[in-house]
TORKOL-4160 file (C-alpha; in steps of 0.2 Angstrom, whole numbers, padded with zeros to 4 digits, m for minus):
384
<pt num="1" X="0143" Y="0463" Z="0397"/>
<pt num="2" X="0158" Y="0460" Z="0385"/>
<pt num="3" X="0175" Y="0462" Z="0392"/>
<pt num="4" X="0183" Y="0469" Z="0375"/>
<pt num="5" X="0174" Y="0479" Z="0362"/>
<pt num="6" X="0185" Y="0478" Z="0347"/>
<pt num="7" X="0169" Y="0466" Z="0338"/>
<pt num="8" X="0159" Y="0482" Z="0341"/>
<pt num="9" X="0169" Y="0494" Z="0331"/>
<pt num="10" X="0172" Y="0481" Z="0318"/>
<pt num="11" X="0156" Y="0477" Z="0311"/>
<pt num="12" X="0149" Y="0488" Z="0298"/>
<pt num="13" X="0134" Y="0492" Z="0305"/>
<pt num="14" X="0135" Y="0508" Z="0312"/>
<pt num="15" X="0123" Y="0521" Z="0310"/>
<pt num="16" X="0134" Y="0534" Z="0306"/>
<pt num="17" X="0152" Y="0538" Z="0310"/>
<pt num="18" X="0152" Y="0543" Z="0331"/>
<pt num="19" X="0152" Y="0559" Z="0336"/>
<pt num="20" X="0152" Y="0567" Z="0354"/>
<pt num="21" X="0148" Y="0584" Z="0359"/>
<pt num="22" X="0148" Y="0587" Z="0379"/>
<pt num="23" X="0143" Y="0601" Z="0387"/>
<pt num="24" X="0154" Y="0612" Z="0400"/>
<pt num="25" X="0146" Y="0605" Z="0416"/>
<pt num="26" X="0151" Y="0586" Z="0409"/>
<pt num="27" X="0166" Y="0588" Z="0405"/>
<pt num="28" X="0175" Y="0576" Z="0416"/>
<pt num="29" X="0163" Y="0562" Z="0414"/>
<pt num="30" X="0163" Y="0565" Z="0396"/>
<pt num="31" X="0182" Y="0564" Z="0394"/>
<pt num="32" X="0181" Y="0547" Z="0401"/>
<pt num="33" X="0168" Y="0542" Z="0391"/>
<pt num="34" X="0179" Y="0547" Z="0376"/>
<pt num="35" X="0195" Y="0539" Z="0381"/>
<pt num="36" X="0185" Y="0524" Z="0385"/>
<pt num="37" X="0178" Y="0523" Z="0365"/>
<pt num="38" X="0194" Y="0528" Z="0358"/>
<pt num="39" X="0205" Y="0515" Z="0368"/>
<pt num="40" X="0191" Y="0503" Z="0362"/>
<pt num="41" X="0191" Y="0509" Z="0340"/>
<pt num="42" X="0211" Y="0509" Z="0340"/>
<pt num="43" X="0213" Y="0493" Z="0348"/>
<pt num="44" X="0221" Y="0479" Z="0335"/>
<pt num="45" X="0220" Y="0490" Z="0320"/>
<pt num="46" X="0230" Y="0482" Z="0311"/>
<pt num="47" X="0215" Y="0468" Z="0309"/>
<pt num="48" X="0204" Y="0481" Z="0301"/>
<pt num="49" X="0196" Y="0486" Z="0286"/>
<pt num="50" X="0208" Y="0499" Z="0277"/>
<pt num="51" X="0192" Y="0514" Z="0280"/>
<pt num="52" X="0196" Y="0512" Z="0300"/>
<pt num="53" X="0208" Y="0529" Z="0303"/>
<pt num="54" X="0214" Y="0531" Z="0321"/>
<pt num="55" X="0205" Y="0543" Z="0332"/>
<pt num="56" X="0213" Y="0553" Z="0344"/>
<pt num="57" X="0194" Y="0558" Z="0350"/>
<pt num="58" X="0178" Y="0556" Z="0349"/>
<pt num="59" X="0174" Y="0574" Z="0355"/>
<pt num="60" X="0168" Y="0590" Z="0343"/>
<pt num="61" X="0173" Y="0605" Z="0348"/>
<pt num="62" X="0158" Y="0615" Z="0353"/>
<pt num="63" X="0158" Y="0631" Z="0367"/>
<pt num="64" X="0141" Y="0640" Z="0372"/>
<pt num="65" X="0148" Y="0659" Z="0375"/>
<pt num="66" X="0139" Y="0672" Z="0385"/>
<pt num="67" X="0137" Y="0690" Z="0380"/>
<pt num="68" X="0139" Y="0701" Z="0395"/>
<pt num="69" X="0119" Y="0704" Z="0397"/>
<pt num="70" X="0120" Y="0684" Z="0399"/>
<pt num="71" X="0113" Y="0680" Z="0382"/>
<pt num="72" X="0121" Y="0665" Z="0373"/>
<pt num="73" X="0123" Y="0655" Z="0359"/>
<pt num="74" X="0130" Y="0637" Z="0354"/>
<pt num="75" X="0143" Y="0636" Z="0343"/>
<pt num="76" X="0149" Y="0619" Z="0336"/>
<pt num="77" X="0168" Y="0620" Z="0327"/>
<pt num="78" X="0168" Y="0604" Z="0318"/>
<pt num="79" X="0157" Y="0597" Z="0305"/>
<pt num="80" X="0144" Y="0587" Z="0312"/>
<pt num="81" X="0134" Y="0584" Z="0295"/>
<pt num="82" X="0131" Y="0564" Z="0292"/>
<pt num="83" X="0138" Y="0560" Z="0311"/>
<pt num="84" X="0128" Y="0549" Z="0323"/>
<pt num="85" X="0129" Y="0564" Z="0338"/>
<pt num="86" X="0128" Y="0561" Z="0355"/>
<pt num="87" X="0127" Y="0575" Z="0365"/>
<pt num="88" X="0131" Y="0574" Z="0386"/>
<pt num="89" X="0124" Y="0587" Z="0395"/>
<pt num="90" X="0124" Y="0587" Z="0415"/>
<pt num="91" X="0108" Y="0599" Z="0420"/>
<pt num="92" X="0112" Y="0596" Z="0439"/>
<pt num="93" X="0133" Y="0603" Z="0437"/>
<pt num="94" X="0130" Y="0620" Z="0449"/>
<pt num="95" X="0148" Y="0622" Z="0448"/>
<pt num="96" X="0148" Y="0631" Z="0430"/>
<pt num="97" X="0147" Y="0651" Z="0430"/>
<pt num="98" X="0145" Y="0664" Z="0418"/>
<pt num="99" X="0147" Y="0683" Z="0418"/>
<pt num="100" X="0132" Y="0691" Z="0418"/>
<pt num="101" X="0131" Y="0713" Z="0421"/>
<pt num="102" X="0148" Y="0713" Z="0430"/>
<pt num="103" X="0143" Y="0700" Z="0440"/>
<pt num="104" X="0143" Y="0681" Z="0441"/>
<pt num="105" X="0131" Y="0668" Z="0441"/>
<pt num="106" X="0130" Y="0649" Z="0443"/>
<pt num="107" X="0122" Y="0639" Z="0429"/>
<pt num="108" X="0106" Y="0633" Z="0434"/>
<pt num="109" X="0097" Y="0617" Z="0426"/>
<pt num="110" X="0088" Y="0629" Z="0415"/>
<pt num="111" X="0105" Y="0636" Z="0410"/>
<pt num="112" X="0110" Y="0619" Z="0405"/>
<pt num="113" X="0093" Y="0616" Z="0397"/>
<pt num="114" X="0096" Y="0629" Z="0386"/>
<pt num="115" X="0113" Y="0627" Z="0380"/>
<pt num="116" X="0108" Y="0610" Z="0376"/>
<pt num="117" X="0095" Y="0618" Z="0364"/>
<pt num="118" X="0110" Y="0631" Z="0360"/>
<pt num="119" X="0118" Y="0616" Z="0353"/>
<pt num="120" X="0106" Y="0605" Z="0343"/>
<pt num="121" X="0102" Y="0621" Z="0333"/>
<pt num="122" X="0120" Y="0625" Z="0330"/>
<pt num="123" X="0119" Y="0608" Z="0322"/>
<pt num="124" X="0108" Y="0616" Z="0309"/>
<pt num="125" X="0099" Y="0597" Z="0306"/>
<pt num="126" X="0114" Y="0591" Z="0298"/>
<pt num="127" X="0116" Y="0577" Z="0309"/>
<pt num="128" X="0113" Y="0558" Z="0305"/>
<pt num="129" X="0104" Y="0557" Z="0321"/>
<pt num="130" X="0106" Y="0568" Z="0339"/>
<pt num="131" X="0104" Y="0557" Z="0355"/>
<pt num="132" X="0107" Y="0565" Z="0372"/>
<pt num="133" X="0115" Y="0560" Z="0386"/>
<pt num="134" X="0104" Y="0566" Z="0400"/>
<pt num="135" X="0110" Y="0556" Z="0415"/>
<pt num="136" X="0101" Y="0568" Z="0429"/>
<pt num="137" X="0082" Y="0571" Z="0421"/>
<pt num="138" X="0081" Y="0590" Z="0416"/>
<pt num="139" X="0062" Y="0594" Z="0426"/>
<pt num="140" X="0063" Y="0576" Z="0432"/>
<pt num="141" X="0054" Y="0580" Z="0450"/>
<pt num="142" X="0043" Y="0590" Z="0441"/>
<pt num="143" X="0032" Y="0575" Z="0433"/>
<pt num="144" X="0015" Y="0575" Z="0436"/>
<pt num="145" X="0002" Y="0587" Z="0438"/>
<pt num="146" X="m0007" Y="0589" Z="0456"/>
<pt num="147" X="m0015" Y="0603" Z="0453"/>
<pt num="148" X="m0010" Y="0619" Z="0441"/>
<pt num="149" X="0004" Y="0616" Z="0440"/>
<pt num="150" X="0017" Y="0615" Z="0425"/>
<pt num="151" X="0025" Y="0598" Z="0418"/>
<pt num="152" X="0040" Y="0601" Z="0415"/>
<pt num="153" X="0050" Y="0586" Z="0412"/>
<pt num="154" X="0036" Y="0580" Z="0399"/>
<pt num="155" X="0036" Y="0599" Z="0391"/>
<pt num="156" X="0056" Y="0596" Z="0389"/>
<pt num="157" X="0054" Y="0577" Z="0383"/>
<pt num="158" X="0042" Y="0585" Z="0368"/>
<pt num="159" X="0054" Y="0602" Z="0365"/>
<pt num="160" X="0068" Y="0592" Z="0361"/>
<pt num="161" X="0056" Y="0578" Z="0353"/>
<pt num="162" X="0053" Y="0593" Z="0339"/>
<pt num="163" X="0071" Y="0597" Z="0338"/>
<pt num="164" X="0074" Y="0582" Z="0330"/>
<pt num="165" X="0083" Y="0570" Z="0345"/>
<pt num="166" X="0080" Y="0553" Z="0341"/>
<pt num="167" X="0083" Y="0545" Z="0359"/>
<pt num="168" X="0088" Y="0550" Z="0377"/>
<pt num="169" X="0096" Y="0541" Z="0388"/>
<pt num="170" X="0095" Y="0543" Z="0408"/>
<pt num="171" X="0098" Y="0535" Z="0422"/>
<pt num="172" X="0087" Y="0530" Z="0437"/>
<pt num="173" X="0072" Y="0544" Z="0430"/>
<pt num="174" X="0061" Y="0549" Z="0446"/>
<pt num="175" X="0046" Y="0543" Z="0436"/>
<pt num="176" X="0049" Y="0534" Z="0420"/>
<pt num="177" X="0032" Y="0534" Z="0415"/>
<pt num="178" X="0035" Y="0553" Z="0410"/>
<pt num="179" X="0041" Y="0544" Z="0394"/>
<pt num="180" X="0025" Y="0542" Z="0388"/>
<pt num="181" X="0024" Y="0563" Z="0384"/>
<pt num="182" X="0036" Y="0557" Z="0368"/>
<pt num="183" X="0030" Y="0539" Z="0362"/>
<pt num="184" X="0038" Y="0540" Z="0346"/>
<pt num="185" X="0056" Y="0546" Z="0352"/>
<pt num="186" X="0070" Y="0533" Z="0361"/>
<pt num="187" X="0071" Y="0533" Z="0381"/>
<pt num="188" X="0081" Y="0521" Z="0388"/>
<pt num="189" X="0083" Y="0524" Z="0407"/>
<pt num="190" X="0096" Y="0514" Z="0414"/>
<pt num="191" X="0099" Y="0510" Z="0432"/>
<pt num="192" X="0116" Y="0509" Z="0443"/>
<pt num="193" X="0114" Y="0493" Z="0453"/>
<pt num="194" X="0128" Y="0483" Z="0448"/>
<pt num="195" X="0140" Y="0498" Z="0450"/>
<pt num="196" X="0134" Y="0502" Z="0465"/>
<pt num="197" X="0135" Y="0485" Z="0473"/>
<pt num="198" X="0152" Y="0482" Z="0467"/>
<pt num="199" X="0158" Y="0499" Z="0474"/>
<pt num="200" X="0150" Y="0491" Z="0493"/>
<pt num="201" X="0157" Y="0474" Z="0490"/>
<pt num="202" X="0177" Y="0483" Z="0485"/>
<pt num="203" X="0174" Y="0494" Z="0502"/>
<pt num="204" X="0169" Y="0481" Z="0511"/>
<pt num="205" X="0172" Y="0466" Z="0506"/>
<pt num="206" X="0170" Y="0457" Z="0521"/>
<pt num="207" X="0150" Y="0460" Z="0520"/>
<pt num="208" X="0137" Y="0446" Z="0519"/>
<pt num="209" X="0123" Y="0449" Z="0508"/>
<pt num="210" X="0113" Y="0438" Z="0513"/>
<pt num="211" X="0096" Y="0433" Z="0520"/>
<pt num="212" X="0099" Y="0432" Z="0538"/>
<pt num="213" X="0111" Y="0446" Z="0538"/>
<pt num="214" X="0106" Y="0461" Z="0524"/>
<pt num="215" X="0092" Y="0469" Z="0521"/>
<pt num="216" X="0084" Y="0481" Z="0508"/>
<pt num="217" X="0074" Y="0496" Z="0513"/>
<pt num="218" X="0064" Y="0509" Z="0505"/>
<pt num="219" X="0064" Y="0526" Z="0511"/>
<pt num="220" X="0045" Y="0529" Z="0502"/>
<pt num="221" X="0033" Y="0523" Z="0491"/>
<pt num="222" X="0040" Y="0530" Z="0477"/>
<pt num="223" X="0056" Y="0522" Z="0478"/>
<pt num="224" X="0052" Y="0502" Z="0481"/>
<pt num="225" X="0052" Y="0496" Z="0464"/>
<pt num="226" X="0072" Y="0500" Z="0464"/>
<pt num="227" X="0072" Y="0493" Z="0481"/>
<pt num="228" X="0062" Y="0477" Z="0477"/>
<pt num="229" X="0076" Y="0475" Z="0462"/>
<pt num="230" X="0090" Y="0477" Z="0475"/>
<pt num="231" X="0078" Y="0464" Z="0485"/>
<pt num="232" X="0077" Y="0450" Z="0472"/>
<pt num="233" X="0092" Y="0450" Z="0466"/>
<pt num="234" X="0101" Y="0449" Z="0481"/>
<pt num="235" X="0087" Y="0436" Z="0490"/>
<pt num="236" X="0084" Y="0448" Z="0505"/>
<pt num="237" X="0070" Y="0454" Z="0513"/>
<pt num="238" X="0062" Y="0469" Z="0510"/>
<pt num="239" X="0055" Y="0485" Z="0522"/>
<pt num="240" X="0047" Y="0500" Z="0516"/>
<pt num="241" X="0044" Y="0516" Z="0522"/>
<pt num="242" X="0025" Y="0528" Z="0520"/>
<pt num="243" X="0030" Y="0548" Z="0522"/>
<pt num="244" X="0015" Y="0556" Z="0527"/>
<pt num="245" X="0014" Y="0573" Z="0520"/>
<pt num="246" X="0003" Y="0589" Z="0523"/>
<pt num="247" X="m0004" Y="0593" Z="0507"/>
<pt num="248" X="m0012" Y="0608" Z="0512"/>
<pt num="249" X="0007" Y="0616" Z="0513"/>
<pt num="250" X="0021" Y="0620" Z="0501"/>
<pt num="251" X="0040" Y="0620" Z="0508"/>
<pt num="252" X="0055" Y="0623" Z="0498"/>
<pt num="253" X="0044" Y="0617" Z="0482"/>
<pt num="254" X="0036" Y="0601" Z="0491"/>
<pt num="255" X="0023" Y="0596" Z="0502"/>
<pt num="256" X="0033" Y="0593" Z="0523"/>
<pt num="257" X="0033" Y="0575" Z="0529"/>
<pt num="258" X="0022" Y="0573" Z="0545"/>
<pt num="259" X="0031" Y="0557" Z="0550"/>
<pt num="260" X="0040" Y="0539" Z="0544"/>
<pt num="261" X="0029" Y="0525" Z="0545"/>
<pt num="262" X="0039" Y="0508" Z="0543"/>
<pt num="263" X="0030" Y="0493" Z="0535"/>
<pt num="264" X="0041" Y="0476" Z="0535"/>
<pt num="265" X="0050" Y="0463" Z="0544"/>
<pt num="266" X="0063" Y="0468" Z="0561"/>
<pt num="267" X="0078" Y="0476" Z="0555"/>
<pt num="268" X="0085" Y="0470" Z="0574"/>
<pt num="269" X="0105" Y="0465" Z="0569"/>
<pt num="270" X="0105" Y="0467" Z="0550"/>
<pt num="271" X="0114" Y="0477" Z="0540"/>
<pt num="272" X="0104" Y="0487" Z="0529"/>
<pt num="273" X="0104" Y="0496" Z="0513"/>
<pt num="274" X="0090" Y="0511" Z="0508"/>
<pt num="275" X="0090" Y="0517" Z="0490"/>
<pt num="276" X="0084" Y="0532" Z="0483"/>
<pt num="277" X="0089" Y="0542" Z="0466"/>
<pt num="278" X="0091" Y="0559" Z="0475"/>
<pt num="279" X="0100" Y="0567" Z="0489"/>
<pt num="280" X="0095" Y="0585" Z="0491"/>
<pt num="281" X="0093" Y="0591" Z="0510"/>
<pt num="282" X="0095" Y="0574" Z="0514"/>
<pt num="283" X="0082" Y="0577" Z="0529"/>
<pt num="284" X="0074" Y="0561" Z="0527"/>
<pt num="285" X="0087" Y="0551" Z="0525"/>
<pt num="286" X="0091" Y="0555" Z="0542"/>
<pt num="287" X="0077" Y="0553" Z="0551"/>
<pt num="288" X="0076" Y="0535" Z="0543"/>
<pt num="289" X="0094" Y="0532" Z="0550"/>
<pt num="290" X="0090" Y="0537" Z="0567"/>
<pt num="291" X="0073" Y="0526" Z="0566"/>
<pt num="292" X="0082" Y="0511" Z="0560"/>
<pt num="293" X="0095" Y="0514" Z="0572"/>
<pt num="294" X="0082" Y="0515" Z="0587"/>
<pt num="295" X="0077" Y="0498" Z="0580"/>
<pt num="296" X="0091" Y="0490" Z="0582"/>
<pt num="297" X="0099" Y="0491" Z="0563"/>
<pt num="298" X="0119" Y="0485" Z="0561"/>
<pt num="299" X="0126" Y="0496" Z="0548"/>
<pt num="300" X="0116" Y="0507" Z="0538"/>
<pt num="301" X="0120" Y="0511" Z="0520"/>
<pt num="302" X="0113" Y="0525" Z="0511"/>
<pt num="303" X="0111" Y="0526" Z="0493"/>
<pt num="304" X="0106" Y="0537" Z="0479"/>
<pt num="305" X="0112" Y="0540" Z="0461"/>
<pt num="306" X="0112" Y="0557" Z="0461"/>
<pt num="307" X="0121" Y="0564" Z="0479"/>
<pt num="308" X="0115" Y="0582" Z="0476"/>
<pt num="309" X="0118" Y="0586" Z="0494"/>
<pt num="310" X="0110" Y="0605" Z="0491"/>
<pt num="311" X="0112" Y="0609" Z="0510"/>
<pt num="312" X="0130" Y="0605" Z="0511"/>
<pt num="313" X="0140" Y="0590" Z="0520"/>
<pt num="314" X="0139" Y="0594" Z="0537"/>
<pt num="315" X="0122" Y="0586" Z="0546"/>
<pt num="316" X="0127" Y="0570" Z="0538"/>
<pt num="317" X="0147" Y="0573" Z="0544"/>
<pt num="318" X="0139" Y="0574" Z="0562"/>
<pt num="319" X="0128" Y="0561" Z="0559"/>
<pt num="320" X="0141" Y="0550" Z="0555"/>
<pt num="321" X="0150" Y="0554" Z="0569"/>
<pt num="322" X="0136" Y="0550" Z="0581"/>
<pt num="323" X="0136" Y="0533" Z="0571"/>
<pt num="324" X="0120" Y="0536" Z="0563"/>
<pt num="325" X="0125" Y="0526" Z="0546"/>
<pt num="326" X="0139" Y="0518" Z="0542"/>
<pt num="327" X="0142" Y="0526" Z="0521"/>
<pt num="328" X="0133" Y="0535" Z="0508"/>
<pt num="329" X="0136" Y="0526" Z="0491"/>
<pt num="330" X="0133" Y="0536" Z="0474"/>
<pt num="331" X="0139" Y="0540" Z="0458"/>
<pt num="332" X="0148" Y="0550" Z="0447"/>
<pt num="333" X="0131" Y="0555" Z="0434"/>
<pt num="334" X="0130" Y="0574" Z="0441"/>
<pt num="335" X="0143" Y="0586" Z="0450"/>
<pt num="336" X="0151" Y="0580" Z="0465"/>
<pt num="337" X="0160" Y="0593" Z="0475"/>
<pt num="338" X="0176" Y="0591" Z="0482"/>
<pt num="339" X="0168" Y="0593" Z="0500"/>
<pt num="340" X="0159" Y="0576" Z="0499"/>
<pt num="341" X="0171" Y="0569" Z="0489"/>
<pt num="342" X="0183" Y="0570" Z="0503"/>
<pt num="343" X="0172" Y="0564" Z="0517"/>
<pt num="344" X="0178" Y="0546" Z="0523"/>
<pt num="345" X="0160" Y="0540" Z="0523"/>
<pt num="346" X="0157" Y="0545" Z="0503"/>
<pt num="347" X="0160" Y="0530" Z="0492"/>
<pt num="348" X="0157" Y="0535" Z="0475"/>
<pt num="349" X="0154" Y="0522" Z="0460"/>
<pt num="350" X="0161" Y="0526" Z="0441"/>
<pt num="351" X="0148" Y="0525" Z="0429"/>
<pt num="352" X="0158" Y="0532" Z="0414"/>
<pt num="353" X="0164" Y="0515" Z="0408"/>
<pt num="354" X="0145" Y="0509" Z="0407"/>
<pt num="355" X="0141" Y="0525" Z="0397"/>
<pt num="356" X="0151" Y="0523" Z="0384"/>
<pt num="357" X="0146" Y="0504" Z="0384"/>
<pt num="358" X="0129" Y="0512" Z="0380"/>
<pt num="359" X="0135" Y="0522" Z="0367"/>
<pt num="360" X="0144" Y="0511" Z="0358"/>
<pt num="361" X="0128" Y="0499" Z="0356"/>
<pt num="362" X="0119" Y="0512" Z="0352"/>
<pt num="363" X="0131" Y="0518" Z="0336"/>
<pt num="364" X="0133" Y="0499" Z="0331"/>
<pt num="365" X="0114" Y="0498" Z="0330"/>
<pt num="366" X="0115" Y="0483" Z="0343"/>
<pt num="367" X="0102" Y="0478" Z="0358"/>
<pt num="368" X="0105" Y="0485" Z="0373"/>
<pt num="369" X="0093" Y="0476" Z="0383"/>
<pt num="370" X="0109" Y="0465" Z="0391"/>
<pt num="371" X="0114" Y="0482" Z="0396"/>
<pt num="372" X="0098" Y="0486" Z="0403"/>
<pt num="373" X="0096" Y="0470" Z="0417"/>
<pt num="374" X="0110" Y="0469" Z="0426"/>
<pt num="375" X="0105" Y="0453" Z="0436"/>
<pt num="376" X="0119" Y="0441" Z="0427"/>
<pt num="377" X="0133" Y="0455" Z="0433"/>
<pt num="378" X="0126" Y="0456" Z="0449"/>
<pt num="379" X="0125" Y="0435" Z="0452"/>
<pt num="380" X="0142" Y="0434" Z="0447"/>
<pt num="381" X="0149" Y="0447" Z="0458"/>
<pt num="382" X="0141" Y="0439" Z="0471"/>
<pt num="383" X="0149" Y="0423" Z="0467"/>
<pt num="384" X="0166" Y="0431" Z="0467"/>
């Protein structure tokens, strides 16, 4: 990955000129997406073809109002006609509120879903090209079909497919394959392993990542191939754990794990990282903490991408405190409430930087398979 991106903004090639819209529950990540591309276009100007105007932002101003019966609309305030849009939209933000009969109510994904939809048809088709920045997958549990059931992920994929958006981008998708509903529109799921690592190595720098003293984990079967990544490019080993789950039942929207089964070499003395791309409950997390703990696991780290923490802070506060694991590492792609934030076990990795790394390939028309493999990042950090 490039240190400076003035070469990016100086060639010629872009699509379109850059326009961002962000949506009320990314606000903060977009604003530092936008200082990012802006610090980036104004630098050395004076070394620039006489069309390159200095921009104060990226961002068009756009709002999604609420009636009182808690109908909406989208309403975009600048032009958008001939722009290369990229529209951020968190769908996991359960921090934004709207007035609804008197009362108020917390935006749900769907909420976000649909001012997302508010806003591409505000923009009336007038738009170079719509990608969206969809860093949490809106239905992205919700991907396959057991039985009657609904596909929502791939239902959303195809809806916005026919609203004319050109490319998503995610990160770390619960099944990527769910790509395959929209063959003909851009999906590039990005993962954040090199951010991660260097927000472990920052915090502790005195940690050994290697062979005989870390190891990788997976909490499940569904999880290993971003734990064998974590494996090879660190050269560790690898252990996995099988949930066995009762499908005859149906808690809380999912089948109830019967018990952990661990499959892999001894964790006995090794410090040990488990990878995962949600945080709800956090459940089973736990119970894999206290497993690898009774087998004789150093320091535990706990990683997803997205710490959703839906059952609050507190089971994972006392866990900590019982010496259960040693920190939870995430990042800053969905909400994060100040409660976890504050919790000196929470160690929380930036991903706005990369973002607009992303979207600044993606306006220049450049690859951005360099951005997609992070191994080279990863080797020379570990070097460092």
């Amino acid at each position: 990955m490039p240190t400076f991106f003035t070469e990016v903004f100086d060639e010629p090639s872009a699509v379109a000129p850059l326009g961002l819209i962000v949506l009320e529950g990314a606000k903060e990540l977009g604003s530092k997406v936008d200082n990012y591309l802006v610090n980036w276009y104004n630098r050395d100007l004076s070394k620039r073809k006489a069309d390159f105007i200095k921009k104060d932002t990226f961002i068009l101003e756009s709002e999604c109002p609420r009636f009182t019966t808690g109908d909406g609309k989208g309403v975009i305030k600048d032009s958008v006609r001939g722009r290369d849009l990229y529209i951020i939209v968190d769908v996991g933000n359960y921090h934004c509120t709207y007035n609804m009969i008197g009362g108020i109510n917390r935006m749900s994904p769907d909420d976000h879903y649909a001012d997302l939809k508010r806003i591409i048809g505000a923009a009336g088709g007038k738009a170079e090209r719509i990608t969206v920045v969809m860093p949490i997958l809106y239905g992205g549990r919700q991907h396959k079909r057991n039985s009657r059931e609904s596909l929502d992920c791939a239902q959303m994929l195809q809806e916005l497919y026919s609203m004319g958006v050109s490319e998503i981008i995610t990160f770390d998708a619960h099944d990527p394959r769910v790509q395959n509903a929209v063959p003909l529109m851009g999906f590039d799921n990005f993962f954040p392993t090199y951010q991660i690592l260097k927000a472990l190595r920052n915090k502790y720098p005195d940690l050994e990542l290697t062979k005989d003293n870390f190891m990788v984990v997976s909490p499940d079967e569904g999880a290993v191939n971003r734990n064998i990544y974590y494996a090879s490019v660190l050269g560790v080993d690898l252990g996995m754990f099988y949930k066995r789950r009762d499908y005859t039942t149906i808690v809380n929207g999912r089948n109830p794990i019967v018990a952990h089964e661990y499959i892999g070499s001894s964790v006995q003395g090794k410090n040990v990282i488990v990878a995962d791309d949600i945080i709800a409950t956090g459940d089973s997390m736990l119970k894999l903490c206290t497993h690898l703990k009774n087998d004789g696991a150093k320091n535990i780290f706990l990683n997803a991408t997205f710490a959703l923490f839906t059952e609050g802070t507190e089971k994972f506060q006392k866990a900590y405190e019982d010496g259960l694991f040693t920190a939870v590492l995430s990042t800053n792609l969905t909400y994060t409430c100040p409660e976890l934030k504050s919790r000196p076990w929470y160690i929380e990795a930036d991903l706005s930087k990369y973002i607009s790394y992303i979207i600044a390939y993606c306006n220049q028309n450049k690859s951005v398979a360099d951005l997609l493999s992070s191994s080279e990042r990863i080797n020379e950090l570990l070097k460092k």
